[in-house]
N, C-alpha and C positions, 0 to 999 in steps of 0.2 A: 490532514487527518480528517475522517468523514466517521462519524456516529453510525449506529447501527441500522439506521434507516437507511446511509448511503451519504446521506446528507453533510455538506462540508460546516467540519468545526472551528478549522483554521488552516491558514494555507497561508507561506514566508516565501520571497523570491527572489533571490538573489540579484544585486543591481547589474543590470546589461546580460542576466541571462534571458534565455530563448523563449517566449511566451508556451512552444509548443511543450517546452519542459513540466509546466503546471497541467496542462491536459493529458501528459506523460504517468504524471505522479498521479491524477482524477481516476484514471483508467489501474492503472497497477493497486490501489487503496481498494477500490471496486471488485477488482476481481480477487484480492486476497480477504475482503469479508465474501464474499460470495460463495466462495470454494473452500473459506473456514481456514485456510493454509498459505504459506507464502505464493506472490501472485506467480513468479517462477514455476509453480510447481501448475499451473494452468495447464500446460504443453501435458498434461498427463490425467487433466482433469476430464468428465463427459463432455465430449464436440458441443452435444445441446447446450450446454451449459454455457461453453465458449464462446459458442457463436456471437451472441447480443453484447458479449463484451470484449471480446478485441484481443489483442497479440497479447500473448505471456511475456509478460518481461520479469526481471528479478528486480527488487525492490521496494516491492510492498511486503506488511505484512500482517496480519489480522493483530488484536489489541487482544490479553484474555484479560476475562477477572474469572480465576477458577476455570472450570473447563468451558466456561461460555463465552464465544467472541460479543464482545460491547460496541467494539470501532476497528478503525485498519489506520495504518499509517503506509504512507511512500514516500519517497525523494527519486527523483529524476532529476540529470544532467550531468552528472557523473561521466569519466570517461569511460566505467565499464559497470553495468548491472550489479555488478556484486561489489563494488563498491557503494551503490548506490545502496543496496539491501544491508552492508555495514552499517552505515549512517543511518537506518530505517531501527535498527537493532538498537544502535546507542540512544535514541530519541525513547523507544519504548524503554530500555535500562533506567532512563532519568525519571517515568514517570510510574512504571509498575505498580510500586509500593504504594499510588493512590489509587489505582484503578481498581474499582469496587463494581 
C-alpha cells in the first residue's frame, strides 16, 4: 500500500516468495494512483504518462475516500493478474469504511 505521495505505507510478503513480487506490487500501486484507476487499465492510459512507469499489469488499485484517490493498493505473485486485482479488492473491502 503506498499513500498519496507514492510513498510506501506497508508492504506483507509471503514466506519463500519471489523478492521480484514486491517490486511487482511497487509498480502496479504506482501506476493505479497515477492514472486514478486500476493499474490494468494503464494499457489504455496516455503513452506519456506510461512511459516512467512501466508495464500495466492488473492488480493494483487506487484507495478512494469520496471521489478523491488518498493511496493505491497491489498484490503480486498470483498465478494470474486478476486474481491478483481480486485479493487487491478484498484488502480495500476490509478497510473502506475507514478511509477518510
Amino acid at each position: 500500500m503506498i499513500d498519496q505521495e507514492g510513498a510506501p505505507i506497508a508492504m506483507v510478503s509471503g514466506d519463500g516468495a519471489a523478492v521480484i513480487t514486491q517490486r511487482i506490487a511497487m509498480g502496479k500501486a504506482v501506476i493505479a494512483l497515477k492514472i486514478k484507476a486500476p493499474s490494468a487499465d494503464g494499457a489504455k492510459a496516455d503513452p506519456a504518462v506510461m512511459a516512467p512507469l512501466g508495464v500495466a499489469r492488473p492488480g493494483g488499485l487506487p484507495i478512494l475516500a469520496g471521489a478523491d484517490v488518498v493511496a493505491a493498493i497491489a498484490v503480486s505473485g498470483a498465478p494470474s493478474g486478476q486474481t491478483d486485482e481480486g485479493c487487491a479488492k478484498a484488502g480495500i473491502a476490509k478497510i473502506q469504511a475507514r478511509v477518510k
